[in-house]
N, C-alpha and C positions, 0 to 999 in steps of 0.2 A: 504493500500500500504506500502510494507517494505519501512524505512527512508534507502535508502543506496543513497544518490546524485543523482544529476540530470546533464545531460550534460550542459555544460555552451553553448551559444549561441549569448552571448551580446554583439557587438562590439562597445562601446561607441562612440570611433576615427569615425565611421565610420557611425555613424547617418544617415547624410546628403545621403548616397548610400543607392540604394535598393540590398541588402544583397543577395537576390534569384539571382538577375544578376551579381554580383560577384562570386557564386559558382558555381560549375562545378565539372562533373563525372569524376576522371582523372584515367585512368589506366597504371599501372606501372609494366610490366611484367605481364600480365595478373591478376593485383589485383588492383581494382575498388574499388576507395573512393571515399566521397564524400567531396572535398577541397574548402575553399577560395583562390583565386587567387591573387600572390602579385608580382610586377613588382617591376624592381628595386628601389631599396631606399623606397619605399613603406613600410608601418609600420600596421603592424594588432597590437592595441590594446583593452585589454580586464581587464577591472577589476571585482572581484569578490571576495564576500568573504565566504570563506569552513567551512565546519562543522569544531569544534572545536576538532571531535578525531583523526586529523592526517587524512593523506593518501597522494597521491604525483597528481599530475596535466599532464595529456598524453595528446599527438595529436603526429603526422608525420609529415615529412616535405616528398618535393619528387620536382624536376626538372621535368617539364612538356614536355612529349617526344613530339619533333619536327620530321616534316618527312625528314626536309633538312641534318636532325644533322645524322640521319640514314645513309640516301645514303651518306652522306660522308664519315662513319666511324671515327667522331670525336669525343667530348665529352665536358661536358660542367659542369665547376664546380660553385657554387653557394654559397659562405658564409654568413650562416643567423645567427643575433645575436638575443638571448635569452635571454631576463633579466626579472626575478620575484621580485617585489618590495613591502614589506610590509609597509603599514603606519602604524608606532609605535604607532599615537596618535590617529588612527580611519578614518584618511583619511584627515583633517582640515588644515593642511601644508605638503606641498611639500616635505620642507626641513627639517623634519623628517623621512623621509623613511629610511628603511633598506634595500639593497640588501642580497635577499635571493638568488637566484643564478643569475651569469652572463657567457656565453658561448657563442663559436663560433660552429656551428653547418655545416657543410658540405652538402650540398646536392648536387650528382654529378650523371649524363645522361653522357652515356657512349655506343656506338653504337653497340660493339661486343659483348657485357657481361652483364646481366641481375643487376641490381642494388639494383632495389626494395624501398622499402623506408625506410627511414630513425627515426627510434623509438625516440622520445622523453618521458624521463618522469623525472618528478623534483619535487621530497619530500617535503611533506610538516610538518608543527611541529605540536605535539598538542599542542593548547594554550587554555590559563587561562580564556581570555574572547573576544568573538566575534574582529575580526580584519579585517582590506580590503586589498586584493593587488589586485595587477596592472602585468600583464603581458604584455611587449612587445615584440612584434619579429618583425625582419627587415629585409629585404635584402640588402644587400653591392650594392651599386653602380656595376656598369659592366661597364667594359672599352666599350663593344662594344656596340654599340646604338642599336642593337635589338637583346640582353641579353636577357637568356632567363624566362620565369614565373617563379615562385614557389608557389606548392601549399602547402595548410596548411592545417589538417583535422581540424575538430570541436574539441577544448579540451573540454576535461572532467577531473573533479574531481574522483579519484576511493577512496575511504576512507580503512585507515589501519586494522579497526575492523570494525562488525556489532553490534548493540543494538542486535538483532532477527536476523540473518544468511537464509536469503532463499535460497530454494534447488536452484540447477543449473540445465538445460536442456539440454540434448544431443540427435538431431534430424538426423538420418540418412537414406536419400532417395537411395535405391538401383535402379536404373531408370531401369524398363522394366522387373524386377523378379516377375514372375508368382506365384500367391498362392498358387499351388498345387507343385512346386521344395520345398517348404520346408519340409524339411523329407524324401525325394525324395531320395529311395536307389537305387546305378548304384553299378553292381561288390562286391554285397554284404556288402556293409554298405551304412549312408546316406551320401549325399553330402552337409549336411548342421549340423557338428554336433554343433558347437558356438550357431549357432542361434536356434538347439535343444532344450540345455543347457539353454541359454536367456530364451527362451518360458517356460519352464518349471517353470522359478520363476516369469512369467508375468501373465499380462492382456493379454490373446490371443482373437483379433476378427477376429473370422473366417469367418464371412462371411460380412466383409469389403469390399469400393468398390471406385473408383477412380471416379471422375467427368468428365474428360476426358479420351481419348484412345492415348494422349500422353502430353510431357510435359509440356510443358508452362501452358495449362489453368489447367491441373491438381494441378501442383505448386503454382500457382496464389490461387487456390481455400485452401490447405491446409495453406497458408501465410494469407489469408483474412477470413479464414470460410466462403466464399461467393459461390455460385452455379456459374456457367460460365455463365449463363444468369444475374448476379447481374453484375460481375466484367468484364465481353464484352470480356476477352482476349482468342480467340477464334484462334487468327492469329497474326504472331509474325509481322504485319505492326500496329496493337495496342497499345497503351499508355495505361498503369495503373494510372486511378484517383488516385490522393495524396487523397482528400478528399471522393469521395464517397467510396475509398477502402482501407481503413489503414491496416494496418498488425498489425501483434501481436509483431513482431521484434520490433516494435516502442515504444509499449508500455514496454516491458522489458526492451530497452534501459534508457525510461525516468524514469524508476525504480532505475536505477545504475547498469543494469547491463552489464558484460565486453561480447561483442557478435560477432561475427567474422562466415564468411559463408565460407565453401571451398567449391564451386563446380567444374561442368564438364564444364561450361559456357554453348555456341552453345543454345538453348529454353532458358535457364539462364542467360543469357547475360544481364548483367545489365542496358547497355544501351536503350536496349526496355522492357524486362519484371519486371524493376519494383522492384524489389523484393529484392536490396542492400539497399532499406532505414529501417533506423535501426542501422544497422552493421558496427560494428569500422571500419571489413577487411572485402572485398569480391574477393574474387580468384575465377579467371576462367580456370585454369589450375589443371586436373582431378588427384585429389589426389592418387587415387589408378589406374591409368592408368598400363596399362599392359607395359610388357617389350617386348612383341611381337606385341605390336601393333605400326601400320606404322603410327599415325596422328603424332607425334611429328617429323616424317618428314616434316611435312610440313604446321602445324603451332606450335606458334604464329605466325612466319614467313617465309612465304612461299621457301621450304624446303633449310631453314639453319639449319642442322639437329643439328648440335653441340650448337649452340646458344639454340635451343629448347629442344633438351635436357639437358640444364642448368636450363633452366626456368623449365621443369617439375622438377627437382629434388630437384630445390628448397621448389615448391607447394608440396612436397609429404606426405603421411603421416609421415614418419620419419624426417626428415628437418619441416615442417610446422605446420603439425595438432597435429600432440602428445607434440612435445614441447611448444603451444600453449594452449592446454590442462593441462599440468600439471605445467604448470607457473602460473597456476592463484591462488595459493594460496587459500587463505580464502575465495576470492573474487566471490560471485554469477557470473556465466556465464550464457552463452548459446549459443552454437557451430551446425550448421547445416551443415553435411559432404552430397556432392552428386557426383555421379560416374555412370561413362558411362560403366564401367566395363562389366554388362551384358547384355546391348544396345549392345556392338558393336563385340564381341564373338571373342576376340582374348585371349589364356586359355594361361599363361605361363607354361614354361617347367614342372614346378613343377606339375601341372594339366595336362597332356597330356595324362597319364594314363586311364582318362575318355574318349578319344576322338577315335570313333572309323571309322574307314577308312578301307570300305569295299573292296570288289575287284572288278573290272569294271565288269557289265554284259552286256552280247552283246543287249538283247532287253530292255533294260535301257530306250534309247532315238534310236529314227531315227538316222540313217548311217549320214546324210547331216547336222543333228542336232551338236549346239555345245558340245563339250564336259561333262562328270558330271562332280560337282559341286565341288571333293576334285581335280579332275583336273585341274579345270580351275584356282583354286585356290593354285596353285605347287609352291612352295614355301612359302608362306602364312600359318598363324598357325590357319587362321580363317576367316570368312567372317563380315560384318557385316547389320546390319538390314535394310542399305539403296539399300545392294547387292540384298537380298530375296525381296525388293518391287519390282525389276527388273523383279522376275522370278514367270510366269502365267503355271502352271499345263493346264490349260485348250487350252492352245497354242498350234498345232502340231509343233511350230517349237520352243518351251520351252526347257530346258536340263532340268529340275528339275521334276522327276517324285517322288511317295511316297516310293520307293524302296531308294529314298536320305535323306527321315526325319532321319534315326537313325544318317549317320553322322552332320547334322546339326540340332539336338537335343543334340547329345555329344557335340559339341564344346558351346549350350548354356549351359550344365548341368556344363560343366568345368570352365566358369567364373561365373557361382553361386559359385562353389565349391568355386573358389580362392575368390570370395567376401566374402563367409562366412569368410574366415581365416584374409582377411581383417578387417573385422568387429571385433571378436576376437581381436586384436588388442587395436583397439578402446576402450573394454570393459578391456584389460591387463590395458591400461593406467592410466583409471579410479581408480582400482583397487592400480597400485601402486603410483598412486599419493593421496590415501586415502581419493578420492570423490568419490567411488563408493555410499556411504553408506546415502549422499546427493545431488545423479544427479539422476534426471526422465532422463529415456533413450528411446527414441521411434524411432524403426525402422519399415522401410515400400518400400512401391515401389509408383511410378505413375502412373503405368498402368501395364499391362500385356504384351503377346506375340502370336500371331496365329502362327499355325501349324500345316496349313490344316486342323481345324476343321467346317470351312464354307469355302473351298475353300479358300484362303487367307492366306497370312506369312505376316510377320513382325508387327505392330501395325499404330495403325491412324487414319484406312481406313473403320472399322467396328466399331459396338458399341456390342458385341456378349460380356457374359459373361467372355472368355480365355481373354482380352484386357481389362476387367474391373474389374474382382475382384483380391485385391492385397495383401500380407500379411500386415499385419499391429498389432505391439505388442509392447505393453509398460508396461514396467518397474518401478514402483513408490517404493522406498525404504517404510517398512511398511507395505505395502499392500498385501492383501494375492494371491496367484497366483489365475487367474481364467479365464474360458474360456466363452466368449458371444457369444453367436449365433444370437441375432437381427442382422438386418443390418445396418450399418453403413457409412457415406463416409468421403471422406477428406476435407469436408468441417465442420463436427463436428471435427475435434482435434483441431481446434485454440481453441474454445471457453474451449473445454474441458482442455487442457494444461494449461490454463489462469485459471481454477478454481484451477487444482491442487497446482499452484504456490501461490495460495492466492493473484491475481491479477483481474483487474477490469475487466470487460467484453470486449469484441471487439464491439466497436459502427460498426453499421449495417450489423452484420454475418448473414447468415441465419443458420448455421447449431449450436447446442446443445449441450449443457455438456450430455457427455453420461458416465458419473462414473460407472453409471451401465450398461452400455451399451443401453439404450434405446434411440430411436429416434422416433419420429413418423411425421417425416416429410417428405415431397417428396422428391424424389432425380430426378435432371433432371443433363443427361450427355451432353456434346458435341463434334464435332470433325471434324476437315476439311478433307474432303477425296478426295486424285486426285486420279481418277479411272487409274492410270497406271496397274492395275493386273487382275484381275478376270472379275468385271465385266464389264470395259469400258478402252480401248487401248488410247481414243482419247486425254485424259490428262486433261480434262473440270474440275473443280473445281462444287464438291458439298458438300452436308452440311446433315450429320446426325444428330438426335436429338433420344431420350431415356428416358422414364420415368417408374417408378418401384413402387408397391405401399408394397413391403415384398416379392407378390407372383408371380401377373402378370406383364411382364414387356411391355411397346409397343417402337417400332420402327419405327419412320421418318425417310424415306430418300428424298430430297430436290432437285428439279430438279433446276438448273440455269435461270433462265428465262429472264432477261434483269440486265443492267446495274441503278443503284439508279436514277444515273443525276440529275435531274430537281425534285427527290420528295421531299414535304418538309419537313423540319430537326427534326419537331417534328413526321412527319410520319416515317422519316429515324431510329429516335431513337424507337421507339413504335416495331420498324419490326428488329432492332438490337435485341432491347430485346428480343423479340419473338424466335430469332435464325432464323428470313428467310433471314438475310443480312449477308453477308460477304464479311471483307474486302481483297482484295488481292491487293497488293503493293498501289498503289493510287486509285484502283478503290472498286467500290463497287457493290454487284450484290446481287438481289434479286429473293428469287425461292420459288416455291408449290411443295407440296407435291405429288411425285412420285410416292412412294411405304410403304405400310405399313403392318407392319409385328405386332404382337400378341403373346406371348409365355408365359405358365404355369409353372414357374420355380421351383415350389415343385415336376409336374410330368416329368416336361423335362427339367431337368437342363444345358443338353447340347442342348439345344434351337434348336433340330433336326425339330422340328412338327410346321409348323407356324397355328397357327388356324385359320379356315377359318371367314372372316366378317359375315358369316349370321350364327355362331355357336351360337344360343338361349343361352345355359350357360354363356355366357361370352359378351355377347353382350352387358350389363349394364356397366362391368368392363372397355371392350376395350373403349365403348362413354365415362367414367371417365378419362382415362388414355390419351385418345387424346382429350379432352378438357383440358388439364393440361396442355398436348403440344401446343396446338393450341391457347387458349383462351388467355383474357388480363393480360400482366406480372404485377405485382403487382406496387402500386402508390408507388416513391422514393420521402425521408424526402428532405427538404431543403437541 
């Protein structure tokens, strides 16, 4: 393990409390840390003493937004003192100490205007031989008797130099970009030529594959290396074990290194999935949101357009992530950017060129039918993916016929476009911040996108190849470019990322260092699907499941069958694992298997041919592949 610091965690003062129930998730403008909570006149102290080559000591401060401070439109100021005290003689009298810095610090909640938090960091010297300090912070008294918190993140020591300098990580999830858009030429060149470029000096896995057919368990699975049947997060009314499922964030954190997430939030919402522990900063506010698209209408707060768009352009890539990026000096990172960009298809001006907007035809849709789709959508630059689960082809009373895939393929192919130039970006930064030459770079997606190749648009709702296989390419300075064809998922990149960094394994991943690209392990997917489209109008909650052995792949589909209630907990968990349970908001519901499907994906890649159960050839394969799905999930360590 490189020696670069470890986060400090120690609060002496503060023995006598249980530390877990003083902290708390505090989001400040849509950016999610994880704080101790200090009321007024209240003192977090912490001593410690730093490596001896220098570096400076961070945490934030931040005003804990209240909902009363909101509707009022008031604002609420907080002055926290800062003092770092060395003991000159090792810590043995008091009245020896040096102040090494003493400050008044501001933390101000303010209702019209996005604040953010407030950066602390306080230099440290390099010295001659091992030394303690003491840092304390406090908040000032409040005239008013219910003044409001302040939270405090975790400090950390960041040190000036490294002994041995580890590379840095740069992990960027494009949510919802199909493996076959890259290279993708529209109008005579491609729409992706950055991430051409990128490929060209990478590890390309081409035939990589997501764990889920949407976000959350797919993210969960690349954060933990763990299968969705290991880590249960299956449905965003789930908890992420701290223990049975640590992430890799964690472990680079207690490495020393500086890690910060920007995502889209919405399935990454820190508050249920989990996936801020680690991370100095976690922003939920979509770094590369389009300038055409209407959500900053109406959130973070429901449509104060002006406020919301403060707060994105705060989060943006130019305001947040590059400056972010190339602040960090010498300093190992690891930054994971994620964007709804080509989830939700709205292309700026700049990309419209792609987007093509045919002319009405009369036998299109039925007379009494509504409108087509660039119609209905007049005014608008674009629809997005929760619009297309709306719309059933198989409906006579549907607008969406296959005469409408090219306009609603161009307005996807236009926010690939603009993501790639995004991206590019991303890669200029590195570049002129002269860590191109020591950051692994890995981009990818979570899943894919239907359109209409089993009946079906948008993603979720099937587990079909177009929805599961994802680009996925990395970058490792040194290494020579090269392309794998095993398959692969997103549950081998933790452990693999974690070899390349020279870091320890992920305690209980299931997926594999694949340097060479090999796996030879099962892949099982999952995916909650509400039949609103194709095959079921009634809205019923059911539960696919997916196993692949390289060639054959089989499909569960899970009928709903009763609510858990009364079974018991060791049965509940046995049948969670299993994937026959799912939760939906409080309840829980248990289902068998419906339908099962069988496909030869060496001869039918587009999974056109389901083979029939009593096909002799395959008859050994298919009973292998649904005992995998079927049979008992493997026995969890203590």
């Amino acid at each position: 393990m490189y020696g670069c610091g470890r986060p400090l965690v120690a609060f002496p003062d503060l023995d006598e409390v249980d530390l877990e129930h003083k902290m708390a998730l505090v989001r400040r403008d849509e950016d999610a840390r994880r704080s101790l909570l200090l009321a007024g006149s209240e003192t977090a102290s912490l001593a410690f003493v730093p490596p001896r080559r220098g570096g400076q000591l961070e945490f934030a401060l931040a005003v804990v937004p209240e909902a009363r401070l909101t509707r009022s439109g008031g604002h609420f100021d907080a002055p926290v003192e800062v003092k770092l005290r060395r003991h000159a003689d090792g810590g043995a009298r008091r009245d020896t100490n040096l102040d090494v810095f003493d400050r008044v610090f501001n933390a101000r909640l303010e209702a019209d205007r996005p604040e953010g938090w407030t950066e602390v960091a306080i230099p440290l010297p390099v010295l001659e031989a091992p030394s303690r300090f003491e840092l304390e912070v406090r908040v000032r008294a409040s005239q008013a008797s219910d003044g409001p918190l302040v939270a405090m993140t975790v400090p950390r020591f960041v040190p000036s130099r490294f002994e041995t300098p580890p590379p840095s990580l740069l992990v960027v999830s494009l949510d919802t970009l199909r493996a076959d858009r890259i290279g993708r030429v529209v109008n005579g060149r491609s729409i992706t030529p950055r991430l051409d470029a990128f490929a060209a000096q990478s590890t390309v896995f081409r035939r990589a594959s997501s764990t889920s057919s949407y976000t959350l368990p797919a993210h969960v699975s690349l954060f933990t290396g763990q299968h969705v049947t290991t880590h249960g997060m299956f449905h965003p009314s789930r908890r992420l074990h701290r223990e049975r499922s640590p992430t890799f964030t964690e472990l680079l954190a207690a490495a020393g290194y500086r890690t910060a997430a920007f995502t889209a939030g919405a399935m990454l919402n820190a508050e249920f999935c989990g996936l801020h522990r680690g991370f100095d900063e976690y922003s939920e506010a979509d770094p590369m949101v389009s300038d055409c698209d209407p959500l900053p209408e109406r959130v973070p707060r429901w449509y104060a357009p002006e406020y919301n768009a403060a707060v994105f352009a705060a989060h943006d890539l130019e305001s947040r992530v590059l400056p972010w990026i190339e602040g960090r000096g010498g300093a190992p990172f690891f930054a994971f950017v994620h964007t709804y960009l080509v989830h939700d298809y709205h292309p700026d001006e700049e990309h419209h060129d792609l987007v093509q907007r045919p002319a009405m035809a009369k036998d299109l849709v039925p007379a009494d039918a509504a409108p087509p789709l660039w119609e209905r959508e007049a005014g608008a630059t674009g629809v997005t993916s929760t619009t297309l689960t709306q719309l059933d082809p198989s409906d006579p009373g549907s607008f969406l016929r296959e005469r409408d895939l090219p306009y609603v393929e161009s307005l996807y192919d236009a926010t690939v476009a603009q993501a790639d130039a995004e991206f590019g970006r991303l890669l200029d930064s590195l570049e002129r911040s002269g860590q191109a030459d020591r950051t692994l770079v890995l981009v990818l997606s979570d899943h894919g996108e239907e359109f209409l190749e089993h009946g079906g648009l948008s993603h979720a709702r099937t587990l079909y190849e177009e929805v599961l296989r994802v680009p996925c390419i990395l970058r490792v300075p040194g290494r020579e470019p090269a392309v794998v064809d095993e398959r692969i998922d997103l549950a081998d990149l933790a452990p693999t990322l974690l070899a390349l960094l020279g870091m320890p394994a992920l305690p209980r991943a299931d997926g594999e260092v694949v340097l060479d690209g090999e796996s030879d392990g099962w892949t099982v997917h999952h995916a909650q699907v509400l039949h609103a489209g194709a095959a079921d109008r009634s809205g019923k909650v059911s539960l696919l499941r997916a196993a692949h052995d390289g060639r054959f792949k089989a499909i569960d589909t899970l009928k709903i069958d009763r609510e858990v209630g009364d079974v018991d907990p060791a049965e509940q968990r046995r049948l969670e694992l299993l994937g026959y349970a799912v939760g939906s908001g409080t309840a829980d519901f248990v289902g068998t298997v419906d339908r099962s499907e069988l496909y030869d994906l060496e001869r039918d890649p587009g999974e056109d041919h389901d083979i029939p159960p009593d096909d002799p050839v395959t008859r050994e394969r298919r009973r292998e592949l649904e005992a995998r799905l079927r049979g008992e999930p493997r026995e969890e360590g203590p």
